[in-house]
N, C-alpha and C positions, 0 to 999 in steps of 0.2 A: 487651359483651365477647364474648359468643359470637358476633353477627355479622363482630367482627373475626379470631375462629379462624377462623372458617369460610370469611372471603376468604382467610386467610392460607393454610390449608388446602389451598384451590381454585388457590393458584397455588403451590403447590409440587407439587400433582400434577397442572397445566397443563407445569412445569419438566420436571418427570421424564418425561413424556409425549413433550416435544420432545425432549429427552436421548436419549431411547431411539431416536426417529426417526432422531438423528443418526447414534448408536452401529451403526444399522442400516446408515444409507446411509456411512458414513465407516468400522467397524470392517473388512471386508473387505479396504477399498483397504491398508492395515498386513501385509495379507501379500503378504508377497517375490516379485516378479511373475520374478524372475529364472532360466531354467533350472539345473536340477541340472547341477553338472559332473560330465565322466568320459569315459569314453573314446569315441572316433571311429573309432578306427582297427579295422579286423577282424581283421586279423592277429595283433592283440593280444589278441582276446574268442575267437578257436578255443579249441577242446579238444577231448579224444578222442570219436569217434562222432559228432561230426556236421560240419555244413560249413554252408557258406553258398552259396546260390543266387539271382544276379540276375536276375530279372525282369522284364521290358521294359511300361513304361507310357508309350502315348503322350504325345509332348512333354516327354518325360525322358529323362532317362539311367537310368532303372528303381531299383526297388528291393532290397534283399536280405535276402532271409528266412532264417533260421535254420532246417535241415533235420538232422533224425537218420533214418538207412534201416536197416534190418534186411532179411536176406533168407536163406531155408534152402531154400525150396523154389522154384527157378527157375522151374518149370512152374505153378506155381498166383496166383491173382489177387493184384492189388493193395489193401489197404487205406490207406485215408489218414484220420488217425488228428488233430481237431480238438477240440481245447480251447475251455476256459468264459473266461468273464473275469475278468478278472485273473491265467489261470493261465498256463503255459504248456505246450512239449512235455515237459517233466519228469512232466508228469502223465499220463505214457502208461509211462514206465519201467516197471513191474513187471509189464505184460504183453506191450509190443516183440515180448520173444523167445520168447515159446508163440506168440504171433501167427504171428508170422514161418517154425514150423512150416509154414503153409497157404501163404507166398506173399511176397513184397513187401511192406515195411511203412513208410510215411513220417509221420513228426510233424513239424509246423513251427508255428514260433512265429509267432501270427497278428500283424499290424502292429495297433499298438508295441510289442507285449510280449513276456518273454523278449529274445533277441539280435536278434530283426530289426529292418528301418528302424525309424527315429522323426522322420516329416517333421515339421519347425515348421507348425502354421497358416500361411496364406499364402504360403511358400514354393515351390510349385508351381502348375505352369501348368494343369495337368491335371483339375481338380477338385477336392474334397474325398478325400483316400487316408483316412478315415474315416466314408466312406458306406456304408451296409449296403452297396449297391449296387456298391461298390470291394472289401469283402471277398469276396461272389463273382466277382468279375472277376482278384482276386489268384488265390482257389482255381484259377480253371478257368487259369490263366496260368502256374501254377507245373506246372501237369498236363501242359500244352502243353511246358513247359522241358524237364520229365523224360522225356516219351514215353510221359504214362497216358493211354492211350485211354478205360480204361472203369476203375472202381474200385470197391471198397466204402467209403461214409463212417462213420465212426467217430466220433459226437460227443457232447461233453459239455457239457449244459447249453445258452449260447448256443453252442458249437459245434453241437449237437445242430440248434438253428435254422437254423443257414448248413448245416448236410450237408440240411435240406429245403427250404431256401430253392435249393439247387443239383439237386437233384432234383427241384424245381415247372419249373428254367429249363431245364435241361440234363438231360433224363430219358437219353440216349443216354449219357452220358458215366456213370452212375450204376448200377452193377451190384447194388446193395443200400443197405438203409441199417442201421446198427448204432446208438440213441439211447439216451443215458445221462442220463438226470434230464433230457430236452429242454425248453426255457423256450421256450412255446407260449402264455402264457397268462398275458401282460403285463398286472400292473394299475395298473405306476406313470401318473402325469400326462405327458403331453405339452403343452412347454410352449411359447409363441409367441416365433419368433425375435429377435424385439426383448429380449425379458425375459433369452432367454439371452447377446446381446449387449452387457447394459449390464454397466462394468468392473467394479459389486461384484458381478455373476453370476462375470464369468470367473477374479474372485479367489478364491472360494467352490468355482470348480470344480475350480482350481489346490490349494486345500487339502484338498480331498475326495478328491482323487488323490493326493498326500501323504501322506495319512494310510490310504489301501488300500495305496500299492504300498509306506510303509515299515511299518507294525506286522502287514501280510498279515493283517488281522481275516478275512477271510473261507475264509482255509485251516482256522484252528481250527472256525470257525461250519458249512462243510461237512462235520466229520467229522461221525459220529455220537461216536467216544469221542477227543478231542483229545489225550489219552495216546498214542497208535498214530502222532504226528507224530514222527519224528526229528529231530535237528538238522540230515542232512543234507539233508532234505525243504525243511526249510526255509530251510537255505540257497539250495536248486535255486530254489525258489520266486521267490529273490529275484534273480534274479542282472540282472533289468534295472537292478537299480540299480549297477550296473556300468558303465553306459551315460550317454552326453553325453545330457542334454535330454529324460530318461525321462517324467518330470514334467508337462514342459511337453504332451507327446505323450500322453498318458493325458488329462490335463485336457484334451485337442482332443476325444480318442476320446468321452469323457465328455458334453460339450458337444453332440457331434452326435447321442448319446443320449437328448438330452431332448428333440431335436426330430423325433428317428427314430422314427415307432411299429413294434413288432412287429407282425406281421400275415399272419405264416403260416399262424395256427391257423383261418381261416377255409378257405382252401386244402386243408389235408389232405387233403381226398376228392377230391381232385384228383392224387395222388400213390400210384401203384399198385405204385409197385417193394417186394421183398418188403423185410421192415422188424423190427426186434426192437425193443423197445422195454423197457429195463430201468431200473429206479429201486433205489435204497433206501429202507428200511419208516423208516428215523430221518431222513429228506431232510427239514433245515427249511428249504431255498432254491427248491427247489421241490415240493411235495407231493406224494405218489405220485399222488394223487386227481388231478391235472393232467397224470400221463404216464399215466395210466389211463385218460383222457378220449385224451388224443391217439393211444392204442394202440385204442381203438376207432373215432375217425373215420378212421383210416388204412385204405383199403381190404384192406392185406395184411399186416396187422401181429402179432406174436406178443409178449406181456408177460409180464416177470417180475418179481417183488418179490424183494428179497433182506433177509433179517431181521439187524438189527445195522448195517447200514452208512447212509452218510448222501449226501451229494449228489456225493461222490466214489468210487464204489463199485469203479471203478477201480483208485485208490490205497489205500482202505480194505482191500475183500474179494477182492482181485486173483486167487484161483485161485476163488471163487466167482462171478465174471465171464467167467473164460474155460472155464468147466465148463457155464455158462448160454450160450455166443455157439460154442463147439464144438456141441453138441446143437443148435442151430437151422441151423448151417452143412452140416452134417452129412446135415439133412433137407430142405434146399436142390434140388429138383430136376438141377441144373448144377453139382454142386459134389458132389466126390467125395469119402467120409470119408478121412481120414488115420487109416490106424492108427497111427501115431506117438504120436500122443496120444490115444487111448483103448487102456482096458483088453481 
């Protein structure tokens, strides 16, 4: 009797064993490979303060980004002013216009997100428009559109990375750098192209990006007090889903993330332009102790912690940002104080 539990036993969790194989390789393909609908048209996604700006990619008809400018002081430099992921230029609002005090100020929504392009996979002859490699080629391309010869980059997070990934390649074009919680110190997996090619990866990535760009988990996960988000924040936040095909272009971006390593942080002491480097003390996306590392391998770098804010400190502690990024601007050899904004 017990011999025959035991066979019985041994193939019901031989069954369940396969079950789960199956459930593994078959549950993914059940999700909806089909792009989000919505809108196409630009005409119809403007609104006040910003615009849209085409872009020329060889072998295309170009792209177009979503651009907001601020400007008070004709005479003083440009900042261009780069978001983390998932976020977009929304996440520059609250300090634009102290900015724009010093000089020229531009935010634009990195491709896919927020209002600019969102190419399908394979749709383009050009290469991958979501290779680290395409992100700086957009930057320095949109600079060329506008007429910035030289700028200060302004980044948060993985922006933080593209404003040093642009100052390793283009140190001429690069007047400073301003780094907000910079992600220097990648320790996800990097996974082999075949693995992230087979259909239950790219349905898995289809859903992974569904689930960022509709419930925004990671705007609440960046504050430090998730009270401090307004509804309007959050609507800013979301407005790519306004957009034809958001989805499907987030799941591409997403994709070439797990085959893309970061690999700035090695570089650093290679990159002498002068540098601020600020975090928040509650940052659980990326640790201060990692913008503290990258503020000391930077040959010219100045760090500040700010207590109470979290990986957004931007949007969190916005006059505790520009009271931190005045004082270093200020002490800037080639950059003359504005008494406009100090006492």
């Amino acid at each position: 009797m017990l011999r025959v539990l035991f066979r019985l036993l041994s193939s019901l969790l031989v069954l369940v064993l396969l079950l789960a194989v199956v459930g593994a390789a078959v549950g993914p393909l059940l999700v909806d490979p089909a792009p989000a609908t919505g809108e196409t048209r630009l005409q119809a996604l403007e609104r006040p303060g910003s615009r849209f700006v085409r872009i020329p990619v060889a072998g295309t008809d170009g792209l177009s980004l979503h651009v907001a400018e601020r400007q008070a002081d004709a005479a003083g430099p440009t900042f261009v002013l780069l978001h983390g992921f998932t976020f977009n230029l929304y996440t520059w609002e609250r300090i634009m216009a102290s900015l724009a005090e010093r000089g020229r100020v531009m935010a634009y929504d990195q491709v896919p997100y927020g209002l600019s392009a969102k190419p399908l996979p394979g749709t383009r002859e050009s290469g991958d428009p979501y290779a680290k490699a395409a992100a700086l080629s957009q930057l320095i391309s949109l600079l060329d559109t506008l007429g910035v010869e030289q700028a200060y980059l302004v980044g948060n997070s993985s922006g933080g990375t593209l404003a040093l990934e642009a100052a390793l390649a283009y140190p001429d074009r690069v007047r400073g750098l301003i780094l907000l919680a910079p992600w220097v110190n990648s320790k996800r997996p990097i996974l082999p192209q075949w693995l992230v090619d087979l259909p239950q990866m790219q349905r898995l990535t289809l859903l992974l990006a569904r689930t960022l760009g509709t419930d925004m988990p990671l705007l609440d996960y960046a504050y430090a007090d998730p009270g401090r988000i307004d509804e309007e924040r959050r609507a800013r936040a979301a407005v790519h889903q306004e957009m034809a095909n958001w989805d499907a272009a987030w799941a591409a971006l997403l994709a070439r993330s797990l085959t893309d390593p970061v690999e700035i942080r090695r570089h650093l002491t290679e990159i002498d332009v002068p540098a601020l480097v600020i975090t928040g003390a509650e940052d659980r996306i990326v640790p201060p102790v990692d913008s503290l590392d990258a503020a000391r391998a930077l040959p010219n770098a100045t760090y500040a912690e700010l207590p109470g804010c979290g990986h957004l400190p931007q949007e969190e502690c916005p006059a505790a940002v520009m009271d931190i990024m005045d004082q270093w601007l200020d002490r800037l050899p080639d950059t003359e104080p504005n008494p406009g904004l100090r006492p």
